[in-house]
C-alpha positions in Angstrom: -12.4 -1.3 -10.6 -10.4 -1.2 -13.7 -6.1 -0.9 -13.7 -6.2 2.5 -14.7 -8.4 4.0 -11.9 -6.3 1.7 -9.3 -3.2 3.2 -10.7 -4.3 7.1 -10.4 -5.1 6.1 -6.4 -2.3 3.9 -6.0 0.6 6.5 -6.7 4.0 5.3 -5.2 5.2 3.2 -3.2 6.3 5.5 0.1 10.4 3.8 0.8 12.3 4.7 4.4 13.9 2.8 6.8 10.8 3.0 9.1 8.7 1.5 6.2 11.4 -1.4 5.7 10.6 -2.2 9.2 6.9 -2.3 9.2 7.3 -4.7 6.2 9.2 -7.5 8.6 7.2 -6.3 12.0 3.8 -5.6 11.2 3.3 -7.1 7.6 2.2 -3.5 6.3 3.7 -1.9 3.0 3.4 2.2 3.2 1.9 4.2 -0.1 1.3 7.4 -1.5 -2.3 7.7 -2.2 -4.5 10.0 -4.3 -5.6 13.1 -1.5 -9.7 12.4 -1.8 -9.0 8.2 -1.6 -11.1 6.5 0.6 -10.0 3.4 2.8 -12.2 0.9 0.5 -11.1 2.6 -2.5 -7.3 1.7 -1.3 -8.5 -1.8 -0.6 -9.8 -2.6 -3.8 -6.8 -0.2 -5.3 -4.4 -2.8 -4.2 -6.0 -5.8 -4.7 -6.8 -4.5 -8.7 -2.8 -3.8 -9.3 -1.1 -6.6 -7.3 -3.9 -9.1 -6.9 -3.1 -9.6 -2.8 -6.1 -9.4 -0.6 -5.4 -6.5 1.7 -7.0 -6.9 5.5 -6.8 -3.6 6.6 -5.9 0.3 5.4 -5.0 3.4 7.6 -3.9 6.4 6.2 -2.5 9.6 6.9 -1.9 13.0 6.0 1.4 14.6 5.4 3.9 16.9 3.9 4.4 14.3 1.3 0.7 13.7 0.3 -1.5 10.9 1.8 -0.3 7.6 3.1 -1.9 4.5 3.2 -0.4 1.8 5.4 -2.0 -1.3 4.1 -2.0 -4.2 6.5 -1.6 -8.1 4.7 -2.5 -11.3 6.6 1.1 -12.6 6.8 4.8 -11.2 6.9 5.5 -13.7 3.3 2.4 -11.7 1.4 3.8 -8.1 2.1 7.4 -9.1 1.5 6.6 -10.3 -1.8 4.8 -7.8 -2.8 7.3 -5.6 -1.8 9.9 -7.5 -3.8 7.1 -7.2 -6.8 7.2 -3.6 -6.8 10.9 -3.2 -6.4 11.0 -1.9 -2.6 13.3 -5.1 -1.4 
């Protein structure tokens, strides 16, 4: 996968309080995802922009689009990738 098809499923990063809190607690960074992205899509999606190995991907459907909360292996590899894309 190339940067520009990993940027038109990656959208946004998805910022709240609640999200702030699953950064610390459960080492997962919330985004805004293209509406027909699939889970391995996301994985390789994230791993193509910010070059950190994702572990696991859920997602959701909402008023705001799609959500994919990606899982990291440890607290220090999603908070600095959330300081890399400006979230922290």
């Amino acid at each position: 996968m190339n940067v520009e098809q990993a940027m038109k499923i990656i959208l946004k990063p998805y910022i709240t309080e609640k999200t702030f809190a699953m950064i610390e607690n459960e080492n997962k960074i919330c985004f805004i995802v293209e509406l027909n992205a699939k889970k391995p899509q996301i994985l390789e999606a994230v791993t193509t922009l910010y070059n950190q190995k994702a572990i696991k991907v859920n997602t959701a459907r909402t008023i705001y689009g799609k959500k994919a909360f990606v899982k990291f292996e440890s607290t220090e590899k999603a908070r600095d990738l959330a300081t890399k894309i400006g979230m922290l």
